[in-house]
C-alpha positions as CSV (number, residue, x, y, z in Angstrom):
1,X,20.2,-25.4,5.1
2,X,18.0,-27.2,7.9
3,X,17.9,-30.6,8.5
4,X,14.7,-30.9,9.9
5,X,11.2,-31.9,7.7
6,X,9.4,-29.0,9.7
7,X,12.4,-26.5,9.4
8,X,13.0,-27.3,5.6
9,X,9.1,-26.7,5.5
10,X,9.2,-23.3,7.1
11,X,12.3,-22.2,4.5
12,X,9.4,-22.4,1.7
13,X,6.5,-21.1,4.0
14,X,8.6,-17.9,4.6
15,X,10.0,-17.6,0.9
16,X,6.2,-17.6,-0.2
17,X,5.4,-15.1,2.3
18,X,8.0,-13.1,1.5
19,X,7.0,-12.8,-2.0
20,X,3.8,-12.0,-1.8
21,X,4.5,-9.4,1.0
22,X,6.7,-8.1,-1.0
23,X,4.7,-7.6,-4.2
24,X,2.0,-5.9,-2.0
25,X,4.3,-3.5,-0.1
26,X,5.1,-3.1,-4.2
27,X,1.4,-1.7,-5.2
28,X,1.4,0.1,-1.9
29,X,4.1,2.3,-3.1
30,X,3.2,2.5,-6.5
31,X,-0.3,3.8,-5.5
32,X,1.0,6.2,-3.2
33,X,3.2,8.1,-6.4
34,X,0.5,8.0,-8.7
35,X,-1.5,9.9,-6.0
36,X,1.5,12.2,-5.8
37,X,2.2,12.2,-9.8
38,X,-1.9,13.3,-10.6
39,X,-1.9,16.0,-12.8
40,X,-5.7,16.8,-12.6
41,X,-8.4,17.2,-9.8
42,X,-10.3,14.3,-11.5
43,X,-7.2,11.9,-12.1
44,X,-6.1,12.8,-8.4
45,X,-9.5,11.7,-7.0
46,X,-9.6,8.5,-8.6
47,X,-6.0,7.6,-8.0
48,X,-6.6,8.3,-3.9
49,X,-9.6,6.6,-4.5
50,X,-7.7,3.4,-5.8
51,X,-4.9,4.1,-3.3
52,X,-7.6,4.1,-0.6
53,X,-8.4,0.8,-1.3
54,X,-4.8,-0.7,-1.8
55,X,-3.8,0.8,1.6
56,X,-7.1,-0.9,3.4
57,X,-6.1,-4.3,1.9
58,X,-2.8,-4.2,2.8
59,X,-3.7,-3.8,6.3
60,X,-6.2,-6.4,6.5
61,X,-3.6,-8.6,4.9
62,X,-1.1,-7.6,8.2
63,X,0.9,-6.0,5.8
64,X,0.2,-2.5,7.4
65,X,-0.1,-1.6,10.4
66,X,-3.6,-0.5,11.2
67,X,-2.4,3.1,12.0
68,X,0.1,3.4,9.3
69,X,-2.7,2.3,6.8
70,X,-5.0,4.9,8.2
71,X,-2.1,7.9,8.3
72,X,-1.1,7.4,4.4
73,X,-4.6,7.7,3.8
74,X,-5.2,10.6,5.7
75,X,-1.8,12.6,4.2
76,X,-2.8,11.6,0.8
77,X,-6.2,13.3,1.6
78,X,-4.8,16.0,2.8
79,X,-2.2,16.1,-0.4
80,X,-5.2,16.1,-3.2
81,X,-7.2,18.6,-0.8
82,X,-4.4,21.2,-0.9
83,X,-3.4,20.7,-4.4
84,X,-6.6,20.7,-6.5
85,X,-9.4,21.2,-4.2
86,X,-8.2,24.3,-2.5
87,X,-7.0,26.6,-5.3
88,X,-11.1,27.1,-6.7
């Protein structure tokens, strides 16, 4: 345990962090398997849709890197595409 006021302060700064990093890296992955668990064109859509927007807002949180963000968007694209879109 620190001694110091500013070092005790940080212990709690990072522990809050920590949580709520980890509850959005949480609905990151969560949207991410729904994408991947759609059953329909129309439920896949809205899921990547939903995922889309979960992704963007983890990055502008620093959660994501900017790149990393913009590459699970583009697989999951690419996922739905080949799955529903392609087979009509």
């Amino acid at each position: 345990m620190p001694i110091i006021k500013s070092s005790i302060k940080d212990v709690r700064r990072t522990k809050t962090r920590t949580i709520r990093n980890s509850a959005e890296k949480n609905k990151v992955r969560t949207a991410l398997k729904a994408v991947r668990a759609a059953q329909t064109a129309e439920e896949a859509q809205a899921t990547l849709k939903v995922a889309m927007k979960v992704l963007d807002k983890a990055q502008s949180h620093g959660i994501l890197k900017k790149e990393t963000a913009s590459r699970n968007v583009s697989r999951l694209s690419v996922f739905v595409h080949k799955k529903f879109v392609a087979k009509k």
